[in-house]
Backbone as JSON Lines, residues from 0, in Angstrom:
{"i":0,"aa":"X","n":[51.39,68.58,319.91],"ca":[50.38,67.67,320.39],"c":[49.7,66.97,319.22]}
{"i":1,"aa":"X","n":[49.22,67.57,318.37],"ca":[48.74,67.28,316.74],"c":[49.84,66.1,316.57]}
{"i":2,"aa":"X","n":[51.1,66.09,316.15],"ca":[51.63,64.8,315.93],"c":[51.97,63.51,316.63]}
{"i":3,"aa":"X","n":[51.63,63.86,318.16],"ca":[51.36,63.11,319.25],"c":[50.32,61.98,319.09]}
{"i":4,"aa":"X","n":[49.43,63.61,318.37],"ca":[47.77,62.16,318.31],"c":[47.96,61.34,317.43]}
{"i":5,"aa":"X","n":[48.66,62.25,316.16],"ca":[48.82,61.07,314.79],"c":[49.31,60.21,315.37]}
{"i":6,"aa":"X","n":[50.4,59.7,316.04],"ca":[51.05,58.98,316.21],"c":[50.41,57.27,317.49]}
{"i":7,"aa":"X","n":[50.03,58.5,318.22],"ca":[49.17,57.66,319.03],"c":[47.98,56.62,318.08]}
{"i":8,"aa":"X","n":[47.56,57.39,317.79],"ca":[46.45,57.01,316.4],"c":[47.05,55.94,315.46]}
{"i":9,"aa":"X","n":[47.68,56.04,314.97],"ca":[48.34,54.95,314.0],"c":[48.94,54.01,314.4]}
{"i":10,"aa":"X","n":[49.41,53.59,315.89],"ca":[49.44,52.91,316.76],"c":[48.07,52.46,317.01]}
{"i":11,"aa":"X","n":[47.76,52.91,318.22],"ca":[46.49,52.04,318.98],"c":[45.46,52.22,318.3]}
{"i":12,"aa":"X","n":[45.03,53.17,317.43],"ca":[43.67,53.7,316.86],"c":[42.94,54.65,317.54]}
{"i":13,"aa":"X","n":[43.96,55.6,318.22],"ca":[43.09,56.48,319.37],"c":[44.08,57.04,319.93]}
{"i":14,"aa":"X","n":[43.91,58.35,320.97],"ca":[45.04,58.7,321.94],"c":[44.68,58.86,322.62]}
{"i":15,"aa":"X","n":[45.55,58.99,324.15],"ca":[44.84,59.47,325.31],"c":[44.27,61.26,325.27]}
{"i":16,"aa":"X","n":[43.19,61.33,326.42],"ca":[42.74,62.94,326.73],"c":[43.62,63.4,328.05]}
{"i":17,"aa":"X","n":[44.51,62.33,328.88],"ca":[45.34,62.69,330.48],"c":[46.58,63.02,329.49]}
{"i":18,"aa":"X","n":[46.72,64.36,329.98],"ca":[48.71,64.68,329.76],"c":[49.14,65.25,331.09]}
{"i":19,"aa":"X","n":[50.29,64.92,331.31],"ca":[51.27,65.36,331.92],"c":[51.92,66.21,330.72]}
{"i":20,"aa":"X","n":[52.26,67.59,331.42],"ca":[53.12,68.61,330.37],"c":[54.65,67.57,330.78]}
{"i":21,"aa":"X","n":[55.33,68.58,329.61],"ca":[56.74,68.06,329.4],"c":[57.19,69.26,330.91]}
{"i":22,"aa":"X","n":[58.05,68.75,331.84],"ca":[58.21,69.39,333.0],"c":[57.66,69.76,333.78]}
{"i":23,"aa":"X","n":[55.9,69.25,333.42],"ca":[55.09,69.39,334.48],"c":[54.99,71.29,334.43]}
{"i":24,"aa":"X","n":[55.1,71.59,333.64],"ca":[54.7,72.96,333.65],"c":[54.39,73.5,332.45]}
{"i":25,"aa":"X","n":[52.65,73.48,332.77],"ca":[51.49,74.12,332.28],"c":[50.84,74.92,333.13]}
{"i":26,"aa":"X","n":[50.71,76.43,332.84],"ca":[50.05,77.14,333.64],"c":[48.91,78.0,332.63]}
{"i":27,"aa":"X","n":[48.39,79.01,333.41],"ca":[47.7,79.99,332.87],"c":[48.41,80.38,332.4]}
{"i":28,"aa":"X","n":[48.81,81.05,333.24],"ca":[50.52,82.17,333.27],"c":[51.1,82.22,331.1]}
{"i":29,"aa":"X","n":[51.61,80.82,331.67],"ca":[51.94,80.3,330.38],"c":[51.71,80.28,329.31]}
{"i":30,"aa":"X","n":[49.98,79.84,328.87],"ca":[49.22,80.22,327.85],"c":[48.71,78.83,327.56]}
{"i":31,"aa":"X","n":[49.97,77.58,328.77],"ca":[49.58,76.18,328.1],"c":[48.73,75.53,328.86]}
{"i":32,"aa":"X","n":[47.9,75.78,329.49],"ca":[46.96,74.93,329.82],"c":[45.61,75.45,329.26]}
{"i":33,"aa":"X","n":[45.37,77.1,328.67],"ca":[44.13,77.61,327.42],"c":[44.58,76.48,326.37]}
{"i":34,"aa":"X","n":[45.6,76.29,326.15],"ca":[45.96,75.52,324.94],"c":[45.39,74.25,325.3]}
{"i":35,"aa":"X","n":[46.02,73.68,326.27],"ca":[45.29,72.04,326.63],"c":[43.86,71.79,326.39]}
{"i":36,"aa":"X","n":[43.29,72.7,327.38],"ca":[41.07,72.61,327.36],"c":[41.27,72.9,326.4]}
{"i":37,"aa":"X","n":[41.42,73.67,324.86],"ca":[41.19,73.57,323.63],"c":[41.11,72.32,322.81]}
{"i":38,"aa":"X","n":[42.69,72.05,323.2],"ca":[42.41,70.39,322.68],"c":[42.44,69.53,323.03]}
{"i":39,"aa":"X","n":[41.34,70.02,324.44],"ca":[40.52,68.55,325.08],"c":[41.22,68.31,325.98]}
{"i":40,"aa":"X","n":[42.44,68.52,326.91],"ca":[43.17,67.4,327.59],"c":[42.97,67.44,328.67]}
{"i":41,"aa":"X","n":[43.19,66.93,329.49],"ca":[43.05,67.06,330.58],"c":[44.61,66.81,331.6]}
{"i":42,"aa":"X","n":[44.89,67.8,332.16],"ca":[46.15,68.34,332.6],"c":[46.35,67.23,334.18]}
{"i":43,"aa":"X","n":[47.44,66.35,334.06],"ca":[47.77,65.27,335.05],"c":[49.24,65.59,335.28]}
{"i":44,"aa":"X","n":[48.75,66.12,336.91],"ca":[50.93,65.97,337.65],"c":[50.75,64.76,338.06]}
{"i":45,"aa":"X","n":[51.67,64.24,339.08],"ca":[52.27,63.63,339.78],"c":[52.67,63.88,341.44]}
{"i":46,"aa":"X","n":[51.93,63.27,341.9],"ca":[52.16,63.34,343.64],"c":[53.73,62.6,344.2]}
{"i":47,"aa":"X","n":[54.07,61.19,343.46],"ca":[55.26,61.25,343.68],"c":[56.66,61.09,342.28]}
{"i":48,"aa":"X","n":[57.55,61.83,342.8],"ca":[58.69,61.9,341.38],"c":[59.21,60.29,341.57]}
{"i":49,"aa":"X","n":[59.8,59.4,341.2],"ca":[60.43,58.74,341.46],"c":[62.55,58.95,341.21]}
{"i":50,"aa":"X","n":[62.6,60.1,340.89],"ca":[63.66,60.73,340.39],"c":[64.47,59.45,339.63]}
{"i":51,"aa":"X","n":[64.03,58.9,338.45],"ca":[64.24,57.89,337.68],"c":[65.3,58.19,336.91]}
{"i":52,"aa":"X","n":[65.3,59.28,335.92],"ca":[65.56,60.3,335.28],"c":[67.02,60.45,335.86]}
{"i":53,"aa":"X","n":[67.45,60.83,337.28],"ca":[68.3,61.43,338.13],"c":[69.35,59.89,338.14]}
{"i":54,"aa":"X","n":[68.57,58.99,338.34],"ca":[69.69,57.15,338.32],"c":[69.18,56.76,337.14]}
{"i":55,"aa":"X","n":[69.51,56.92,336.0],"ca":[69.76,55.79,335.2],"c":[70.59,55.22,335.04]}
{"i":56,"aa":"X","n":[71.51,54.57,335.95],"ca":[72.83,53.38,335.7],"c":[71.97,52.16,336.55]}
{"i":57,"aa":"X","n":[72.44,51.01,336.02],"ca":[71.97,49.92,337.01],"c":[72.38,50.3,338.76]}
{"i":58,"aa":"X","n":[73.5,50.69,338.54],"ca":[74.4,51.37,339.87],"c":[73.64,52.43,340.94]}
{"i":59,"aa":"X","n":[72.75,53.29,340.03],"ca":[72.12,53.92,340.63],"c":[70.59,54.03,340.91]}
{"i":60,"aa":"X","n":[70.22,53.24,340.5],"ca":[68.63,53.26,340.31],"c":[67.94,52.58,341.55]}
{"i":61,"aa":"X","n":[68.78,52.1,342.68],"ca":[68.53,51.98,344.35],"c":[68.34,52.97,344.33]}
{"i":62,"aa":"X","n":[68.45,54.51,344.27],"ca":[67.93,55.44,344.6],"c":[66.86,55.82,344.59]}
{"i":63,"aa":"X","n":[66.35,55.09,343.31],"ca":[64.32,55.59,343.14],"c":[63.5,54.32,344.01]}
{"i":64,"aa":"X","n":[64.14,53.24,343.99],"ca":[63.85,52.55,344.83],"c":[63.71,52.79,345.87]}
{"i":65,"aa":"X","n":[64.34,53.24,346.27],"ca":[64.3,53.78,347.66],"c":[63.51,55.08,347.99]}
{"i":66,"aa":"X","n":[63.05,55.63,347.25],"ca":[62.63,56.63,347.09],"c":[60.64,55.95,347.18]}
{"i":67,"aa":"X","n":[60.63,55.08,346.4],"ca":[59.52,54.39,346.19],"c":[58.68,53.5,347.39]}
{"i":68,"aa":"X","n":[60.12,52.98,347.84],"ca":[59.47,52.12,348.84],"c":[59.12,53.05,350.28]}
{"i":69,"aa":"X","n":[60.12,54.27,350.16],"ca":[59.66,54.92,351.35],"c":[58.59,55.49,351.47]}
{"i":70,"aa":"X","n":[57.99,56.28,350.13],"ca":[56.29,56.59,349.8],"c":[55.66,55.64,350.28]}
{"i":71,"aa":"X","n":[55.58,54.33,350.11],"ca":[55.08,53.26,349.88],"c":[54.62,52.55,351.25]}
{"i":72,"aa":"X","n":[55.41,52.99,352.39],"ca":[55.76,53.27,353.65],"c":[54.7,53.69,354.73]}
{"i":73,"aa":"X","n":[54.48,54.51,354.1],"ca":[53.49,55.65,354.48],"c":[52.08,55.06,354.7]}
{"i":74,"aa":"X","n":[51.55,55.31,355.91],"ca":[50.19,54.31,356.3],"c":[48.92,55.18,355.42]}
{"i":75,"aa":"X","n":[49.38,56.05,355.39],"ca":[47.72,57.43,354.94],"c":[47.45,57.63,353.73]}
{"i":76,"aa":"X","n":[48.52,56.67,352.98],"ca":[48.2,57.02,351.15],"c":[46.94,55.83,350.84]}
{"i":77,"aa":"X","n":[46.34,56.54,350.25],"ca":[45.31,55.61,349.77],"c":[45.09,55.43,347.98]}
{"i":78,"aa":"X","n":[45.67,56.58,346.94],"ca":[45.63,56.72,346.01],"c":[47.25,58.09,345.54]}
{"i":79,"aa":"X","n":[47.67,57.55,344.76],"ca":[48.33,58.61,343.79],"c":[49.08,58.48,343.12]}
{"i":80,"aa":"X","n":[49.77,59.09,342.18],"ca":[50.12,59.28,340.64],"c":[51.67,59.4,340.89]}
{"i":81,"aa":"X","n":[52.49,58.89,340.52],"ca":[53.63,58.74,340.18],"c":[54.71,58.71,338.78]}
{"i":82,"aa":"X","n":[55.26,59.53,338.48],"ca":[56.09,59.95,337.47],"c":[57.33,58.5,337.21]}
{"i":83,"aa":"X","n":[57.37,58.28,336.28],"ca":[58.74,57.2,335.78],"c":[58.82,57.65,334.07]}
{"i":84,"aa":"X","n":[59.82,57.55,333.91],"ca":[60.54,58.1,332.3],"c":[60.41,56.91,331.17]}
{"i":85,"aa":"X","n":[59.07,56.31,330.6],"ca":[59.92,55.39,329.62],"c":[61.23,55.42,328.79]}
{"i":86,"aa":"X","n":[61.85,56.2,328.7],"ca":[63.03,56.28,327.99],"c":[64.23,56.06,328.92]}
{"i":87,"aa":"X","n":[64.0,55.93,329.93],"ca":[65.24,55.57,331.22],"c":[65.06,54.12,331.19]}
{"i":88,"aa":"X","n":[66.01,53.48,331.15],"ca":[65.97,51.8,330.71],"c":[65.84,51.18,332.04]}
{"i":89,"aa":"X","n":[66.59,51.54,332.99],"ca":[66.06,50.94,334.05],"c":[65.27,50.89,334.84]}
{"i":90,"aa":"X","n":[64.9,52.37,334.77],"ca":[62.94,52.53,335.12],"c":[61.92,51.63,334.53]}
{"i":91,"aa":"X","n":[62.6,51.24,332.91],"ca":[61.54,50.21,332.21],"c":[62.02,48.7,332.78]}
{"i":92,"aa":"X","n":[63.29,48.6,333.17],"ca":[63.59,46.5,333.13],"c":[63.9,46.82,334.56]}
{"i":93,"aa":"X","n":[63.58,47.74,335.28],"ca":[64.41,47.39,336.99],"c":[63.34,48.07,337.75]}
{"i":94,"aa":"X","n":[63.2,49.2,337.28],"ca":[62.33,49.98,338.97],"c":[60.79,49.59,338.64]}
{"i":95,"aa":"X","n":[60.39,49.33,337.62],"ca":[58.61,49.18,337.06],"c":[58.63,48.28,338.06]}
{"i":96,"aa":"X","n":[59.35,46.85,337.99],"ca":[59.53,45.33,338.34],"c":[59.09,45.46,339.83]}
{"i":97,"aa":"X","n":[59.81,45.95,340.55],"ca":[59.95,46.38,341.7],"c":[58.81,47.32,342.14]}
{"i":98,"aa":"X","n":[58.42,48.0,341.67],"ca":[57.72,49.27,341.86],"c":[55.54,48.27,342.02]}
{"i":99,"aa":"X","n":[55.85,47.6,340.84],"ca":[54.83,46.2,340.98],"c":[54.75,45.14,341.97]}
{"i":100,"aa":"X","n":[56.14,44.89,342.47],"ca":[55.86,44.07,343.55],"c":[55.53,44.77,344.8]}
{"i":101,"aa":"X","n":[56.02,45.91,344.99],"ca":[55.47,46.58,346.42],"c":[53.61,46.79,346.11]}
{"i":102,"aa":"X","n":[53.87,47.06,345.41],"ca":[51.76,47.75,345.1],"c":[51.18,46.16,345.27]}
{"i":103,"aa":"X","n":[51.41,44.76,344.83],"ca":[50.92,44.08,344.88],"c":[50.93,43.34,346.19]}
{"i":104,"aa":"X","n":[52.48,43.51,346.85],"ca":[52.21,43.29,348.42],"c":[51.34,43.52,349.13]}
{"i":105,"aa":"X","n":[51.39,45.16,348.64],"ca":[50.09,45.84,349.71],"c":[49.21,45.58,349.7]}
{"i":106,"aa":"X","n":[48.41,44.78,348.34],"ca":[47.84,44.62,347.8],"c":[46.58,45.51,347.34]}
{"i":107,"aa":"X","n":[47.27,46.24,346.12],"ca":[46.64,47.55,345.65],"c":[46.73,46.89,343.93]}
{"i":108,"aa":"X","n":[46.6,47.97,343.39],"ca":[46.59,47.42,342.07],"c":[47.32,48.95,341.34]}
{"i":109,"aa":"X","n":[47.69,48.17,339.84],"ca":[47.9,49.99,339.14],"c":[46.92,49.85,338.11]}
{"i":110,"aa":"X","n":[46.02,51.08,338.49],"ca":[45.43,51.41,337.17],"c":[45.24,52.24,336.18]}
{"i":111,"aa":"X","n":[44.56,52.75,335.46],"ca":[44.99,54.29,334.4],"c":[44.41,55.26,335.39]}
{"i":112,"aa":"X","n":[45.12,56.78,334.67],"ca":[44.77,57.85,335.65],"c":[43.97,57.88,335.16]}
{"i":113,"aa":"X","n":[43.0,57.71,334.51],"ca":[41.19,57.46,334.49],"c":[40.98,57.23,335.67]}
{"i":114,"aa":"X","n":[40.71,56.13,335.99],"ca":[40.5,55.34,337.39],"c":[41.02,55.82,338.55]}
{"i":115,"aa":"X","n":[42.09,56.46,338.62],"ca":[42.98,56.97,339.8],"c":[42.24,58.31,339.89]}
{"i":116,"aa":"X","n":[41.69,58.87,339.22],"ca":[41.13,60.18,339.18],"c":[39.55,60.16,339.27]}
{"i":117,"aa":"X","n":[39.04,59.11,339.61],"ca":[38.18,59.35,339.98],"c":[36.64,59.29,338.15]}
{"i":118,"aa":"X","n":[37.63,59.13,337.53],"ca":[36.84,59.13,336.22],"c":[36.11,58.2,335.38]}
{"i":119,"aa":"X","n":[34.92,57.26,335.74],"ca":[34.25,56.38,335.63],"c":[34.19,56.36,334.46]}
{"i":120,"aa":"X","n":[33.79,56.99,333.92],"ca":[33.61,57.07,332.34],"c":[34.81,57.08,331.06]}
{"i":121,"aa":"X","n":[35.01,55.83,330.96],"ca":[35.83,55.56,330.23],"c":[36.22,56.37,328.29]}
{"i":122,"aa":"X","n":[34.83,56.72,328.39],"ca":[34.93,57.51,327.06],"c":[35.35,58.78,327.07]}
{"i":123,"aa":"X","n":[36.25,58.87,327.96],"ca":[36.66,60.44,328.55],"c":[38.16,60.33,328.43]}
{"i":124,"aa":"X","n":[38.48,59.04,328.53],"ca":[40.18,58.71,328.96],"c":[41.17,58.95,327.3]}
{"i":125,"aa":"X","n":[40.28,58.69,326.39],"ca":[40.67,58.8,324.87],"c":[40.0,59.2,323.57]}
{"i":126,"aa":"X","n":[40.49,59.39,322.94],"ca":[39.69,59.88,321.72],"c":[40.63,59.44,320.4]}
{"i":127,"aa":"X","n":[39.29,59.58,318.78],"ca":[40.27,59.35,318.03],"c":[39.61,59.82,316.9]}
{"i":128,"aa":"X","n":[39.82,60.19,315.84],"ca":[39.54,60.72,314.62],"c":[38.41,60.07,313.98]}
């Protein structure tokens, strides 16, 4: 996490305090979420997977689509957090694209899990040396 921040840091001038663990698994159990509240974070899953990860071929990535629009579907959602892989290329040039035009149909918006969480206070979302 330490070279996370450097990195974040020497980039933007700051890093975020929201993580998602790598596999979404941080527990007590574990030891990694004592570790997280130590250094500050604040521990963020995901309500829906888009299984991005699972299609990365142009060929296959109708699958998260589909996966997306059927959430999307759903009359009773009013807010939630969704998983996509920047390192899956078509999650970045094909399903984002798409994934933006349904939210804007509905006409919703995307904003940081700051905001999605309920967290007004913006001096909470990042930190920096």
């Amino acid at each position: 996490m330490g070279k996370n921040e450097m990195a974040f840091n020497n980039i933007i001038g700051m890093w975020p305090t929201y993580m998602r663990p790598p596999y979404s698994d941080c527990t007590d159990v574990s030891g990694c979420w004592a570790d997280m509240q130590t250094l500050g974070y604040h521990r963020v899953y995901f309500d829906l997977d888009t299984q991005d990860y699972l299609n990365p071929l142009p060929t296959q990535i109708q699958n998260s689509k589909n996966i997306v629009s059927q959430a999307l579907a759903q009359d009773d959602i009013t807010d939630y957090l969704s998983i996509q892989h920047n390192i899956v290329q078509q999650s970045m040039t094909n399903l984002i694209s798409y994934y933006y035009d349904l939210i804007k149909n509905k006409g919703w918006k995307g904003v940081t899990v700051g905001e999605c969480l309920g967290d007004t206070d913006k001096s909470n979302w990042y930190r920096s040396f």
